[in-house]
C-alpha positions as CSV (number, residue, x, y, z in Angstrom):
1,X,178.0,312.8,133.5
2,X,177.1,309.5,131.9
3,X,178.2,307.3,135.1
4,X,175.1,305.2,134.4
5,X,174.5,304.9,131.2
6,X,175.4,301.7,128.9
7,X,178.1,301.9,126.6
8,X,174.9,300.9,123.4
9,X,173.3,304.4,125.0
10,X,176.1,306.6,125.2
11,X,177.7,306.0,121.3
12,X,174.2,305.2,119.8
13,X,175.0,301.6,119.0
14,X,172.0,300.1,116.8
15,X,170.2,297.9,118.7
16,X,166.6,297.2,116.8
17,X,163.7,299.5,117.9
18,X,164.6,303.0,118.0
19,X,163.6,304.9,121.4
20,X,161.3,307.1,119.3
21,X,160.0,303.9,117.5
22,X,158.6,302.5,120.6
23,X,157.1,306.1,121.6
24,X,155.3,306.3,117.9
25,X,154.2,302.9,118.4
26,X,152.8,303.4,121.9
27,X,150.9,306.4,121.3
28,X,149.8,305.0,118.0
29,X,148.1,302.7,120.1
30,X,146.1,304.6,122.0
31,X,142.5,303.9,121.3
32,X,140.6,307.2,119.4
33,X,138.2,308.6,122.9
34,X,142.1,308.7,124.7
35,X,144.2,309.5,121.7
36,X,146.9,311.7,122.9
37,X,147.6,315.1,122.1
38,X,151.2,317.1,123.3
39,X,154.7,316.6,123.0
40,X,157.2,314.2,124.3
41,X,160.5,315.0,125.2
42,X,163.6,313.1,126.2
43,X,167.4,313.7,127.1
44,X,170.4,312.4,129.0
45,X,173.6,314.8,129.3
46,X,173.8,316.7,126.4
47,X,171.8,314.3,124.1
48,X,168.2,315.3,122.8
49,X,167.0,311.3,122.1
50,X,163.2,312.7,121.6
51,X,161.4,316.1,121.1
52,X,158.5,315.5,119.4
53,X,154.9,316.5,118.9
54,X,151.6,314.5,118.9
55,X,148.2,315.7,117.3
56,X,146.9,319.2,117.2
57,X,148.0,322.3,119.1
58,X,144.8,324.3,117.5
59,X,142.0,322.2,116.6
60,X,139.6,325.2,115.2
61,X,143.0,326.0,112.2
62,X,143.9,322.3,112.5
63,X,147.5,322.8,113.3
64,X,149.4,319.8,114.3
65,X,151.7,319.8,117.4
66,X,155.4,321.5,117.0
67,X,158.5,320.0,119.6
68,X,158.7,323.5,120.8
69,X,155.0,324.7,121.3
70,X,154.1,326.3,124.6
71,X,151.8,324.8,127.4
72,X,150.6,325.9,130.9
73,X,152.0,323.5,133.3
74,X,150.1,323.7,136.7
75,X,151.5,322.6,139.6
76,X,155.0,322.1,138.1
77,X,155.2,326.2,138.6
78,X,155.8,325.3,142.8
79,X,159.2,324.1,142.1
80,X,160.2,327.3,140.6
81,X,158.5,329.1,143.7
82,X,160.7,327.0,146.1
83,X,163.9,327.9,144.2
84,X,162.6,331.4,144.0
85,X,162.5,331.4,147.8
86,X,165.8,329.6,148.4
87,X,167.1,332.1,146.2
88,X,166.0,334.7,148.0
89,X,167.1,333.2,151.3
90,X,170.7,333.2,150.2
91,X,170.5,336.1,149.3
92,X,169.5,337.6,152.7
93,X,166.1,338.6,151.9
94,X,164.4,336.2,154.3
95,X,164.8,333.4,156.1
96,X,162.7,329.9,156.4
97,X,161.6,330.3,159.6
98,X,160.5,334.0,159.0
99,X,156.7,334.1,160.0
100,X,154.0,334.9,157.3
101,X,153.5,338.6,159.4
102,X,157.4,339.4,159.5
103,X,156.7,340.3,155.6
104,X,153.2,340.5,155.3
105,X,152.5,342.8,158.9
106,X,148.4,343.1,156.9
107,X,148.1,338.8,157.6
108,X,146.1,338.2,160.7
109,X,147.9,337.8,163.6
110,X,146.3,335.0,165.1
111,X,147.7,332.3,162.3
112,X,150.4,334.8,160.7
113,X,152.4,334.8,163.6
114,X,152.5,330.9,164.1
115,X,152.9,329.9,160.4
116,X,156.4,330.2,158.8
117,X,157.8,329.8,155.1
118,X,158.9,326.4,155.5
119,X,155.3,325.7,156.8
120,X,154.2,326.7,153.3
121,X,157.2,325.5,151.4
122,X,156.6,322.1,152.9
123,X,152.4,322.0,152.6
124,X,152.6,321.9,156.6
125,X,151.0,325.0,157.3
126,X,147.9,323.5,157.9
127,X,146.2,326.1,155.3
128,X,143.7,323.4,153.4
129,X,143.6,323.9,149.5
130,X,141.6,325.7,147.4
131,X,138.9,323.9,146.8
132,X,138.6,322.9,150.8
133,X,138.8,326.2,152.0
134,X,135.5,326.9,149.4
135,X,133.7,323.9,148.0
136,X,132.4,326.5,145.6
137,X,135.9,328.2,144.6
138,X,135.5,327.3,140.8
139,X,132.4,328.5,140.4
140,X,132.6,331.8,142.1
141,X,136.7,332.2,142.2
142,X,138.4,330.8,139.6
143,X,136.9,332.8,136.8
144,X,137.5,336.0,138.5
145,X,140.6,338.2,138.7
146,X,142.2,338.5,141.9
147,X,145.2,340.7,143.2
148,X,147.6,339.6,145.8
149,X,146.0,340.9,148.3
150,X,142.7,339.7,147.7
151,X,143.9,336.0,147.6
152,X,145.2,336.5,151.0
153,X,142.0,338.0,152.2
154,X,140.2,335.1,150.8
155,X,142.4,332.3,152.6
156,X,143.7,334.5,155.5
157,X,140.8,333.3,157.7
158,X,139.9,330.3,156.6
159,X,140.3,327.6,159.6
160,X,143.5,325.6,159.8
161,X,143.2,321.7,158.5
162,X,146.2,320.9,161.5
163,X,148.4,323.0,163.5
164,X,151.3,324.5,161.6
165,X,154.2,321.3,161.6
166,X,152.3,318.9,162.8
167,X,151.5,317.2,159.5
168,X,151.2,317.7,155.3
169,X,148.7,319.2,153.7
170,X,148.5,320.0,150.5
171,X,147.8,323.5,149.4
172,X,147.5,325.8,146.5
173,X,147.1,329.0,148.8
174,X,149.9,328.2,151.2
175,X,152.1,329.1,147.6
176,X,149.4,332.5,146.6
177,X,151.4,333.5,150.2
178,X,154.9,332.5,149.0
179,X,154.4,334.5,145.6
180,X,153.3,337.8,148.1
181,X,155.8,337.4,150.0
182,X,158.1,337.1,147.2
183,X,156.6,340.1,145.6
184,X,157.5,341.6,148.9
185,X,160.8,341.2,149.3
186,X,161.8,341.4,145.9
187,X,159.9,344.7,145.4
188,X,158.9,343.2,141.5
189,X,156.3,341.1,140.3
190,X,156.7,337.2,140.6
191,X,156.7,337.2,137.0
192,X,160.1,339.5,137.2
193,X,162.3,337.9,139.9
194,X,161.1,334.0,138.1
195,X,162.8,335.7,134.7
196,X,165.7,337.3,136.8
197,X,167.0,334.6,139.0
198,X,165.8,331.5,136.7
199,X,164.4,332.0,133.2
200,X,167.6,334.1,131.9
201,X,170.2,333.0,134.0
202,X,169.4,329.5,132.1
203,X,168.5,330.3,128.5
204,X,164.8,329.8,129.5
205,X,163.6,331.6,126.8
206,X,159.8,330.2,125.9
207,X,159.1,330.5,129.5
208,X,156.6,333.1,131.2
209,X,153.9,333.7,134.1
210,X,150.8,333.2,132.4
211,X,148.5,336.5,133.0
212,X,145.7,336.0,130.0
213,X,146.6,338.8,128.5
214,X,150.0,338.6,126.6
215,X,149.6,336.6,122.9
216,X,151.8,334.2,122.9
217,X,153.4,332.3,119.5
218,X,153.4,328.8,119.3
219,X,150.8,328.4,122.4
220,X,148.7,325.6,122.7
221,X,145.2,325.4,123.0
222,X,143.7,323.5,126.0
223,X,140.8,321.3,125.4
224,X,139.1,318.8,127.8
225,X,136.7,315.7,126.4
226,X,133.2,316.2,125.6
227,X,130.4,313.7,124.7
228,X,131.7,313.9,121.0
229,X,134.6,314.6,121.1
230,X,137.4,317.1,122.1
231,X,135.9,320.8,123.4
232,X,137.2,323.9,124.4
233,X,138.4,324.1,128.0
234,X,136.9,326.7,130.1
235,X,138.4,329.7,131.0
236,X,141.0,330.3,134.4
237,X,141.9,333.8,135.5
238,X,145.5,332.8,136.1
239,X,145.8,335.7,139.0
240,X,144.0,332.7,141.0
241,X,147.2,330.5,140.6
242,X,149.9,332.7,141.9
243,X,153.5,331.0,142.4
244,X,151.7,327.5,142.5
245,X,150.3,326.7,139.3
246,X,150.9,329.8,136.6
247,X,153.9,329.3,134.6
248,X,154.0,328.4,130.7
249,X,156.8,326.8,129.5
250,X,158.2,324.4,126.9
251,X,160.1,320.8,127.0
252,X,163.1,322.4,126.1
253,X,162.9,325.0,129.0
254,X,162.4,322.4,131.0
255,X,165.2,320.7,130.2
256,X,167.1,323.6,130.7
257,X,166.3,323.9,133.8
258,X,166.9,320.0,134.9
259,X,170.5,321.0,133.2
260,X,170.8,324.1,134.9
261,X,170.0,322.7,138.4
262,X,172.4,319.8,138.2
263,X,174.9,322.4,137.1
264,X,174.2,324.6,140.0
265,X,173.4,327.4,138.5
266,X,170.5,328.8,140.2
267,X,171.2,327.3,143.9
268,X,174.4,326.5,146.4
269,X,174.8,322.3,147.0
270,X,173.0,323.5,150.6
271,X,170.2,324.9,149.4
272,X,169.6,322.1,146.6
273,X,170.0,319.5,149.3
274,X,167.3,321.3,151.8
275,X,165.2,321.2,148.3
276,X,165.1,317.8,148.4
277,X,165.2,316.6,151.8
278,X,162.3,314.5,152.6
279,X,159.5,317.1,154.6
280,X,158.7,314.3,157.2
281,X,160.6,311.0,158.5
282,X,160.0,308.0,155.9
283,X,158.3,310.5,153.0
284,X,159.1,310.9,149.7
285,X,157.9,314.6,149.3
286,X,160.5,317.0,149.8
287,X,160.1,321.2,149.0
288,X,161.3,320.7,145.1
289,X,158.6,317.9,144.7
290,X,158.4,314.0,145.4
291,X,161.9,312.0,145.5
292,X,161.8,308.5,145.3
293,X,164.4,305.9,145.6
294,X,163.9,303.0,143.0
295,X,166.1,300.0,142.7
296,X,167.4,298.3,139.5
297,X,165.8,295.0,139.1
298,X,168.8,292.9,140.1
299,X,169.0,295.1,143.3
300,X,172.8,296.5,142.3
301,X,171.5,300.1,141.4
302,X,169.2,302.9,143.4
303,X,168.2,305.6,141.4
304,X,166.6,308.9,142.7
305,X,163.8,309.8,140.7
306,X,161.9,313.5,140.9
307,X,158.4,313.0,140.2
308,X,156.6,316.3,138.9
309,X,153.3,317.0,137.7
310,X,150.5,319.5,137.4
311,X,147.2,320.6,135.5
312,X,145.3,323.6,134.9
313,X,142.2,324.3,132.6
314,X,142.8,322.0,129.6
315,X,146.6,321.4,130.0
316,X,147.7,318.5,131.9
317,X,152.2,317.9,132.3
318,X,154.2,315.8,133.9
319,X,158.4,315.4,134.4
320,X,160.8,312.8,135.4
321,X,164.0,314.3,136.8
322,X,166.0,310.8,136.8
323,X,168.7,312.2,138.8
324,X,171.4,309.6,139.2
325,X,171.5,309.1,135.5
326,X,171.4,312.8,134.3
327,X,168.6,312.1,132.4
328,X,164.9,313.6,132.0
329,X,161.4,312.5,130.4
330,X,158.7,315.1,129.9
331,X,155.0,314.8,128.8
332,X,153.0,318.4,128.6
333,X,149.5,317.5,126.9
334,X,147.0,320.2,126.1
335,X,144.2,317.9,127.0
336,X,142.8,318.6,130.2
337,X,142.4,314.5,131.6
338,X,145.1,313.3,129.6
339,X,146.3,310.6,131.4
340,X,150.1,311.9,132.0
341,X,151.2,310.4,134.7
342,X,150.6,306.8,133.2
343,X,152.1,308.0,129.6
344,X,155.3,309.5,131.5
345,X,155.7,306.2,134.0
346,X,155.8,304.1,130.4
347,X,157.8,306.6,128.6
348,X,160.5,306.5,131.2
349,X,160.6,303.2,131.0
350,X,161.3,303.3,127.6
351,X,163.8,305.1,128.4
352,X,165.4,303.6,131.5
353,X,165.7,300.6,130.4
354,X,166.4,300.1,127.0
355,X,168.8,303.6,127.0
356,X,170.1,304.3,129.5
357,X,170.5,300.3,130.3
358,X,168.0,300.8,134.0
359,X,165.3,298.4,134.6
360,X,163.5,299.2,137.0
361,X,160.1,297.7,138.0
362,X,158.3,295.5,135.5
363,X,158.4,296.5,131.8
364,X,155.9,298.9,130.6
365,X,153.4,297.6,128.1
366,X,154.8,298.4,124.4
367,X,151.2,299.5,123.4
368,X,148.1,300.9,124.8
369,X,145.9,298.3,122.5
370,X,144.3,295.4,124.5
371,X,143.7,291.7,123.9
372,X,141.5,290.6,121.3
373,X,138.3,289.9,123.1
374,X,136.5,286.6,123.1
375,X,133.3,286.6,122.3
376,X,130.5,287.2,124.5
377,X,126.9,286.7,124.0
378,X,124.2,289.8,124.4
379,X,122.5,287.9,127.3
380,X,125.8,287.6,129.1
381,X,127.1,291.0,128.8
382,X,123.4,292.0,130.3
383,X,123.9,290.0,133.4
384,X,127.5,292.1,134.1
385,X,126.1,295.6,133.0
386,X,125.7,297.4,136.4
387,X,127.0,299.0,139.1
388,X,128.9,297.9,142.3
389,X,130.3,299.2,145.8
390,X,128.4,300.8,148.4
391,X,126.0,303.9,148.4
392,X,128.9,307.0,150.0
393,X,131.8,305.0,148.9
394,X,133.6,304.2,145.0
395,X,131.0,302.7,143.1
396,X,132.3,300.8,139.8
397,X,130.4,301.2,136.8
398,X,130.2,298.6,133.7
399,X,129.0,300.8,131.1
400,X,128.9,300.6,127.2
401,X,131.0,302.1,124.9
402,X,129.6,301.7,121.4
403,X,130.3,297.9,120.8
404,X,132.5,297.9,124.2
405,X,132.2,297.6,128.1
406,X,134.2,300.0,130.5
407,X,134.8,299.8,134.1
408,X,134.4,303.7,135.6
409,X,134.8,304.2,139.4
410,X,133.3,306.9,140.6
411,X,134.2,308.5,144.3
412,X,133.9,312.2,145.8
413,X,131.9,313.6,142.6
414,X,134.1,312.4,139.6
415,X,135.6,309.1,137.9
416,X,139.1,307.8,139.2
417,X,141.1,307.7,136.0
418,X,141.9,305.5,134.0
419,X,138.6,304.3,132.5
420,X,139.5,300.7,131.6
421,X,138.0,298.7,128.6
422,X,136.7,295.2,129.8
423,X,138.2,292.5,127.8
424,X,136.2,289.6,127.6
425,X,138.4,286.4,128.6
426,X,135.1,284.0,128.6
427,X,131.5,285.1,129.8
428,X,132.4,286.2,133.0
429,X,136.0,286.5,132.8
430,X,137.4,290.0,131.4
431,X,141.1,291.9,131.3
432,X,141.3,295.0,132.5
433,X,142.6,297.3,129.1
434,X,146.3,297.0,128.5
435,X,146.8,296.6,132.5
436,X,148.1,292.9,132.3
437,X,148.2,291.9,135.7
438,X,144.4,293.0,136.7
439,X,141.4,290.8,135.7
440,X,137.4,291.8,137.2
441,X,135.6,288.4,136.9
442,X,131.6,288.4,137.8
443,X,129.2,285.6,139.6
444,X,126.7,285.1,142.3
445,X,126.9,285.1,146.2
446,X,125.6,281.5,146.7
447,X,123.0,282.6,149.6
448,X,121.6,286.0,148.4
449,X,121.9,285.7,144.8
450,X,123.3,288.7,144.4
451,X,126.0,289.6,141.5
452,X,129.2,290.3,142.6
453,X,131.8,291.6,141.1
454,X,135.8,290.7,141.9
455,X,139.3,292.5,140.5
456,X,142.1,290.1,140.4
457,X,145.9,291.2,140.6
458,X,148.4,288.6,140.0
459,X,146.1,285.7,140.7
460,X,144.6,287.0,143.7
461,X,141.5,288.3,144.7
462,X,141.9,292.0,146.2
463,X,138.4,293.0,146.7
464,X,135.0,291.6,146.0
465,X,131.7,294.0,145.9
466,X,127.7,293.6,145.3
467,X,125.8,294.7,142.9
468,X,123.8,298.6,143.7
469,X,119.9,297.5,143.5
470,X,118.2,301.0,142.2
471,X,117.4,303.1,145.3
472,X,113.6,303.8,146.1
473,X,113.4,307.6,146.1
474,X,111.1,310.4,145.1
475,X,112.5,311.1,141.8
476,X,109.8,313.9,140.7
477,X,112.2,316.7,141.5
478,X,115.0,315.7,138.8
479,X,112.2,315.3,136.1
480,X,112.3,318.2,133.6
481,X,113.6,319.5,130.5
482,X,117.5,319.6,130.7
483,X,120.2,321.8,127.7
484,X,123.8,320.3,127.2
485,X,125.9,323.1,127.7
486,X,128.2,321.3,124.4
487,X,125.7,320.1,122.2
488,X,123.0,322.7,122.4
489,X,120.2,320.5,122.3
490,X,117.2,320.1,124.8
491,X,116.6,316.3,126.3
492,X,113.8,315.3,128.3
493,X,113.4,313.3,132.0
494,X,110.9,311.8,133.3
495,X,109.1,309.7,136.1
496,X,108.4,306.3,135.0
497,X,106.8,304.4,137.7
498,X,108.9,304.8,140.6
499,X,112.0,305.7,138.2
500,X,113.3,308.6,136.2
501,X,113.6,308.2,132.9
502,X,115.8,309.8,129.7
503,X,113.8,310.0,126.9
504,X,115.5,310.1,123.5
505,X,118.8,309.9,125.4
506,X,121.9,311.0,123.0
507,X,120.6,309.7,120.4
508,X,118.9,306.4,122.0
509,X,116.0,304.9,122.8
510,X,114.6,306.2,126.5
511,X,117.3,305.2,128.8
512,X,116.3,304.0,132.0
513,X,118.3,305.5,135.3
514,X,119.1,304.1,138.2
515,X,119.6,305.8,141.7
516,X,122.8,304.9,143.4
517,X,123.2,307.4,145.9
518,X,121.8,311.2,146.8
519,X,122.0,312.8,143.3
520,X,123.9,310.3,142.0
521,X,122.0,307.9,139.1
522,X,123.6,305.5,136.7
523,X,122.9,304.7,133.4
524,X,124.2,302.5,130.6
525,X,126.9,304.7,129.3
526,X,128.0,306.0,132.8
527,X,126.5,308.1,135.5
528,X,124.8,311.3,136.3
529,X,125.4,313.7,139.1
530,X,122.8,316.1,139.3
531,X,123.7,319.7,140.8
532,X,121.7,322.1,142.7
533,X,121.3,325.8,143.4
534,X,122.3,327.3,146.9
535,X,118.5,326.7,148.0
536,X,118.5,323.2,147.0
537,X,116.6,323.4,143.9
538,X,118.6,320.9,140.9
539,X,120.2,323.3,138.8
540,X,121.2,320.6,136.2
541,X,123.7,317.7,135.6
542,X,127.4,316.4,134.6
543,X,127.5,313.7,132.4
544,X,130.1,311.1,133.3
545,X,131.2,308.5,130.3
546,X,133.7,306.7,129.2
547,X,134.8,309.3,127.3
548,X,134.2,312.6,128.8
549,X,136.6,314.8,131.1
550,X,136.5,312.0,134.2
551,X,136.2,315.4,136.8
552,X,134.1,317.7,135.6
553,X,132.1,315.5,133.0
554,X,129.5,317.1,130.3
555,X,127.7,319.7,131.8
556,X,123.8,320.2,131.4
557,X,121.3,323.0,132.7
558,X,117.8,322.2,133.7
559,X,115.2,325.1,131.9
């Protein structure tokens, strides 16, 4: 139904810009390191208003992105498992309050018997994720094929994060159990009861369980962002993701599936409404993902809104189920750091609000391009070039970027995304990107001296931090000879003076770094984590710039 929409929306009426005017526009905009790569996809009812594709599917044969190409879609694939196992339920084949051990008797009895499906429906089981559970799952893990079985050896006896029920936490595993149990109870493969009780049922037909085996036509290839440019993403054994991040799908599938749930085809109005019932009082996570209730901006509207989003190994997606208005948005990228979530938040407001007639929030910006900069002088952008925070906490970086200053924050071994361009206001005044209500703006603690650093929102000042003097360590043990992993070349540290040095850095001068924490160092273009061996000995680095991956950087070897 089109209770919601306005009458320009439902009969086309002209009204200027074109929907897919202001999405070309936008991601026109997007400057060249973040330029984005996927397809966009939009509908209300029966209309198709945008189903389009953006860059290149297959940079190696240069072929350019088709509406219906394929992409993995990560974490997305736990709503299917949910309505897999609702499915099942009302069908008689289990129950939610089943224990793990009632269908797996092999689970350990200890936790198996205390644990039920809702536990891991709801992320309450108290199971912690992946890379919790083993700090060093994507080295040793990831890569590696792994049956049912073995995954629930692997997570079986890990210790609880919580007592089952007692609060959320999310986790990949507590799904690897659902997809057994399935499997179980089903007496077919995951891959078989998904195509049985959701892909045909719903025309589904581009959709699959990725396995790495099968070729599949029109499949994107994932890339992630290297120091020059887009690379190859590394590989996943997709046996590692089962039920909670495996599937490979297409816009239009996914589509047919927001159809097909509003039509009830798939669930009964009970089991959709347990779907999305809020897991704990006051949340807005429910089993089929996160539900939120947003208000039009003159307050006479709420609008349910189902949030979804997931990534795997160079594919990144995300999905707006707008529920009250019929209507869905859909970003799948097959750029690994693609920022999603912030394309999707501007896309549906595209949509919302000039379509289907539903402001909500504050309009999104029409491009990604910021202000034109005034100019500062050499000396002045010296004196904010730096680092700021606390050693252990997010440390903000103003870096270069060719001709152009960046703020990075870096916390728990990668950058927060976005990386923002600075935008110079005055000489120690500068916007943050396209984010026009955030400003940083630099000076000088009156009785120390030191440089500070302040972000602004809205004309006030949310937080203020120093300036990171270098650290005085023992640098000798990161001074080698060190191979980028992407650019097959060989660079150089070493100890100058009490500091560690880069010489011939990426096609600089020696760059000077500076210590900013324990293996952490900072440099002019970003920062440098340096890894180490089980024994402690550094086995090399990640390269963190304005442009790279923001996780897992650029990786380089020590010889």
């Amino acid at each position: 139904m089109f209770f919601l929409l306005s009458t320009a929306a439902v009969f086309g009426i002209a009204r200027g810009q074109t929907f897919e005017e202001r999405v070309d526009r936008y991601i026109a905009s997007f400057p060249r390191h973040q330029e984005f790569h996927g397809v966009i996809f939009a509908a209300a009812g029966d209309r198709v208003f945008l189903q389009k594709g953006y860059g290149l599917a297959d940079r190696e044969f240069n072929i350019p992105h088709l509406p219906d190409d394929k992409f993995q879609v990560g974490s997305i694939s736990k709503a299917f498992t949910a309505i897999l196992i609702l499915k099942m339920a009302e069908l008689g084949g289990l129950r939610l309050d089943d224990t793990i051990r009632r269908h797996l008797p092999e689970y350990p009895e200890e936790t198996g018997n205390r644990i039920t499906i809702r536990h891991l429906l709801s992320h309450t089981s108290g199971i912690p994720h992946h890379v919790t559970a083993y700090p060093d799952y994507w080295l040793r893990h990831d890569k590696v094929f792994h049956s049912p079985r073995e995954l629930l050896e692997l997570f079986s006896r890990v210790p609880l994060a919580h007592e089952p029920g007692e609060r959320m936490t999310y986790s990949s595993p507590g799904f690897y159990i659902l997809g057994a149990i399935l499997e179980r109870v089903g007496q077919k493969s995951y891959a078989e009861l998904l195509r049985e009780y959701v892909f045909d049922p719903l025309g589904m037909k581009d959709s699959a369980v990725e396995n790495n085996r099968t070729v599949r036509g029109r499949m994107a290839q994932g890339y992630m962002r290297g120091i020059e440019g887009l690379v190859r993403a590394g590989y996943e054994d997709k046996s590692t993701a089962l039920a909670a991040g495996d599937l490979v799908t297409t816009a239009r599938d996914l589509y047919l599936w927001d159809k097909g749930m509003r039509a009830g085809k798939i669930l009964s109005p009970a089991s959709v409404a347990l779907l999305y019932k809020p897991i704990l009082p006051d949340n807005i996570f429910t089993m089929g993902g996160p539900l939120l209730a947003l208000k039009t901006a003159d307050g006479n509207k709420s609008i349910r809104l189902n949030r979804l989003s997931g990534s795997s190994t160079g594919y990144v997606a995300a999905m707006d189920r707008i529920i009250d208005a019929d209507a869905c948005t859909i970003v799948l990228s097959n750029v690994q750091d693609a920022d999603v979530n912030r394309i999707i938040d501007d896309v549906s407001d595209f949509f919302a609000r000039h379509e289907l007639g539903l402001p909500i929030g504050n309009p999104a910006p029409p491009t990604r391009t910021a202000k034109p900069a005034a100019a500062v002088s050499p000396a002045d952008i010296e004196l904010v070039l730096g680092f700021y925070g606390t050693r252990g906490g997010t440390i903000s970086g103003v870096v270069r970027g060719g001709d152009k200053l960046y703020l990075m924050n870096y916390s728990g071994g990668g950058i927060e995304p976005p990386v923002l361009e600075l935008v110079a206001e005055g000489s120690d005044s500068f916007n943050l990107g396209w984010l026009t209500n955030f400003k940083c703006r630099f000076s000088q603690d009156g009785t120390s001296g030191k440089s500070l650093l302040s972000t602004i929102a809205r004309g006030r000042t949310v937080s203020t931090t120093e300036r990171i003097e270098p650290a005085d360590i023992d640098v000798s043990e990161f001074a080698g000879a060190y191979v980028s992993a992407e650019l097959q070349r060989t660079f150089r540290f070493s100890r100058s003076g009490a500091g560690l040095v880069a010489e011939k850095f990426l096609g600089k001068e020696d760059v000077r770094l500076a210590a900013l924490d324990k293996d952490l160092f900072g440099l002019d273009r970003g920062f440098i984590l340096f890894t180490r061996y089980p024994d402690g000995a550094v086995s090399g680095f990640k390269l963190m710039t304005y442009a790279t991956d923001t996780y897992l950087g650029s990786k380089f070897v020590k010889i």
